[in-house]
C-alpha positions as CSV (number, residue, x, y, z in Angstrom):
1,X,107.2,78.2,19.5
2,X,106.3,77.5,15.5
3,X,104.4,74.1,14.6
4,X,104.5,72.4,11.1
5,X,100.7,72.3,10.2
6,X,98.6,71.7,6.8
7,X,96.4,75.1,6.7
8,X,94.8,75.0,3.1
9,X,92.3,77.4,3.4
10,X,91.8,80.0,0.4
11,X,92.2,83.2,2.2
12,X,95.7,82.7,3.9
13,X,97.3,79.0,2.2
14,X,96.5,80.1,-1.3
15,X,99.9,78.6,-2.9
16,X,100.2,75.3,-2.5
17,X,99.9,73.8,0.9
18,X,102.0,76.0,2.9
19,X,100.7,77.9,6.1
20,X,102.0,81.2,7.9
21,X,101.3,82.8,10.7
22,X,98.5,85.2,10.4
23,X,97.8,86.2,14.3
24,X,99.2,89.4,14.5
25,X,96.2,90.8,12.0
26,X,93.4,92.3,12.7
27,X,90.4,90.3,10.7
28,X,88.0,92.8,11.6
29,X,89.6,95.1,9.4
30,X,90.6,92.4,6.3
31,X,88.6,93.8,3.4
32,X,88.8,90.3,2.7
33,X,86.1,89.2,4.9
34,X,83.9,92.0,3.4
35,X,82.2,89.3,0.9
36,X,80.8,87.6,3.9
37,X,79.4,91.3,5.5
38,X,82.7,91.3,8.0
39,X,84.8,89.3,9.8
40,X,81.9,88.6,13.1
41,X,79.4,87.3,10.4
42,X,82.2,85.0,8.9
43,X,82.8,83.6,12.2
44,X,79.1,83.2,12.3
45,X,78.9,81.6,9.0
46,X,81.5,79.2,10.5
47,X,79.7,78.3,13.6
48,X,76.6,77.6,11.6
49,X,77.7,75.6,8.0
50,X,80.9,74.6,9.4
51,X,80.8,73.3,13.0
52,X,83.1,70.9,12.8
53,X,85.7,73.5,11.7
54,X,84.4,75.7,15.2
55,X,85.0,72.8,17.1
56,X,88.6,72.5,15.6
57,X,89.2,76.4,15.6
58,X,88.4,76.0,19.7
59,X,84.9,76.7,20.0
60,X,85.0,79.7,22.2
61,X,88.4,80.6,21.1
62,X,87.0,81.4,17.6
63,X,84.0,83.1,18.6
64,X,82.2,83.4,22.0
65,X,79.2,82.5,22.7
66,X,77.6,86.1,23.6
67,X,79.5,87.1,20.8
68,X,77.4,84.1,18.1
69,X,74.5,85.5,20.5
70,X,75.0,89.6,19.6
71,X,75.9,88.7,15.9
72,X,73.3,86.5,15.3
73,X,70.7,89.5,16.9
74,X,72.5,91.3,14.2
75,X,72.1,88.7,11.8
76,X,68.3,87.9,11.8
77,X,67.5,92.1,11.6
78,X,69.2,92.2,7.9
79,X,66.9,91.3,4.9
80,X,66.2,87.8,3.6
81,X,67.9,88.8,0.0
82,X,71.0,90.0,2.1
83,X,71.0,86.7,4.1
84,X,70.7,84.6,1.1
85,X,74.0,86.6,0.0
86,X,76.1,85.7,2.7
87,X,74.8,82.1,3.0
88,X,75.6,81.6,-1.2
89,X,79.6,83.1,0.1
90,X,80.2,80.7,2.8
91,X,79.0,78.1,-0.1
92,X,81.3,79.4,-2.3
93,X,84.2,79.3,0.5
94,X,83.3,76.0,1.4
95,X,83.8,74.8,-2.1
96,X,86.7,76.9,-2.5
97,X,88.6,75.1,0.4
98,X,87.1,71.3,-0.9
99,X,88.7,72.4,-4.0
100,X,91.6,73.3,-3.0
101,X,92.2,69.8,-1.0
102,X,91.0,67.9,-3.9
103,X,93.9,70.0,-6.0
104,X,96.5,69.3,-3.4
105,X,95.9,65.0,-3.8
106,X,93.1,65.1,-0.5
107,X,91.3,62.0,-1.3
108,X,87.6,63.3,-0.5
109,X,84.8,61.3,0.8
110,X,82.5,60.3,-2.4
111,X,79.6,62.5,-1.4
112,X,81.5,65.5,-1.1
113,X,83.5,64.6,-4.1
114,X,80.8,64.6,-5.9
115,X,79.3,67.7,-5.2
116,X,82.8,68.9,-6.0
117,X,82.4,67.7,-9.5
118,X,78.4,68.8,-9.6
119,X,79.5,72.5,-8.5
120,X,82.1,72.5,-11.4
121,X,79.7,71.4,-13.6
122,X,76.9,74.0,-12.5
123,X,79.6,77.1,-12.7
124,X,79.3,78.6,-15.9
125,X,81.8,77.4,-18.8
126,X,83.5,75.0,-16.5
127,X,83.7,71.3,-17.3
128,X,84.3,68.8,-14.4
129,X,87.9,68.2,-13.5
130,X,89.8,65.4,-13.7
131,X,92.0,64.9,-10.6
132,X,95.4,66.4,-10.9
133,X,98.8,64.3,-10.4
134,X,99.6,64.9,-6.9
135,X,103.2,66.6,-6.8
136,X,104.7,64.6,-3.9
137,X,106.3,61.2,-4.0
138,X,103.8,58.4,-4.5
139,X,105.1,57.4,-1.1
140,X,105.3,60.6,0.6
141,X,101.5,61.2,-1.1
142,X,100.3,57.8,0.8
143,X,102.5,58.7,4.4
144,X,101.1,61.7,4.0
145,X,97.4,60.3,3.8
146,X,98.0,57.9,6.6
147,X,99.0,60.4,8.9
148,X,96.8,60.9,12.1
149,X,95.8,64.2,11.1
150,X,94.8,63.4,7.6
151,X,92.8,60.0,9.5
152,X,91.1,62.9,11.5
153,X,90.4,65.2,8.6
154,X,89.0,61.9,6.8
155,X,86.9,61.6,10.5
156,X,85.6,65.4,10.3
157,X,85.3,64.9,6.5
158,X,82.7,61.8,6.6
159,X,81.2,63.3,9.9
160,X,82.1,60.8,11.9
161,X,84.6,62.6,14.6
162,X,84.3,62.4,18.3
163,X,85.1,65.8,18.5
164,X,88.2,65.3,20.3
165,X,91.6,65.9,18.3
166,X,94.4,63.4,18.4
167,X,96.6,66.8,19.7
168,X,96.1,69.2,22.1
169,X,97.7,73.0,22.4
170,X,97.4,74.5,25.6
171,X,98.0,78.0,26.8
């Protein structure tokens, strides 16, 4: 069974808003995850900067627990410059995927919107952005917004979630 679902993230939605189905790959061997020293210290990465997105990816679904324990083992034996590395490309992912909501019409919350505009500014050559039109319907743009997942991404967004979603998938 397929569900319609907003997936902009800029390593598989990286054309507009759409989302396909990416679980017959193997991540471990995506070069793409190579920036972030693999696909386990991603996940790490995740469970560390991002928790609210591992509590929406299913916790122990994304990564394990003795898995975050054996990675993180791995983790702390690598050198501070290398961990510094890593820690600046989850940054840069993090902006990449705030960027990529603010381009598709996301109103963001005004903290993070402005350290959208204070990371353009800091990137070399770049001016801060102005926010593009959005290309839907001004009133498909503002059903869209009032949607219950776009309320919860607002939630997760101002840190203010309970940590339960509106939806539920089970197996």
């Amino acid at each position: 069974m397929d569900f319609l679902t907003l997936g902009i993230c800029p390593r598989h939605n990286n054309v507009g808003i759409s989302h396909l189905d990416y679980g017959n790959l193997d991540y471990h061997e995506d070069s793409y995850f190579d920036r972030f020293g693999g696909y386990d210290f991603f996940r790490l990465l995740i469970v560390i900067f991002v928790p609210n997105s591992y509590e929406l990816l299913g916790r122990e679904k994304f990564m394990r627990a003795n898995d975050i324990a054996k990675v993180r083992a791995n983790w702390e034996r690598l050198p501070d410059k290398r961990i510094q590395a890593l820690i600046q490309e989850i940054r840069q992912y993090i902006f990449e995927c705030y960027d990529l909501l603010d381009e598709s019409g996301v109103e963001l919350p005004p903290k993070i919107a402005q350290e959208l505009r204070a990371e353009h500014v800091r990137k070399q050559g770049e001016s801060p952005r102005t926010p593009k039109e959005p290309c839907l319907h001004p009133e498909m743009l503002q059903d869209f917004r009032n949607s219950p997942m776009m309320r919860e991404v607002k939630e997760i967004l101002e840190g203010k979630w309970s940590g339960v979603p509106h939806w539920s998938v089970k197996d």
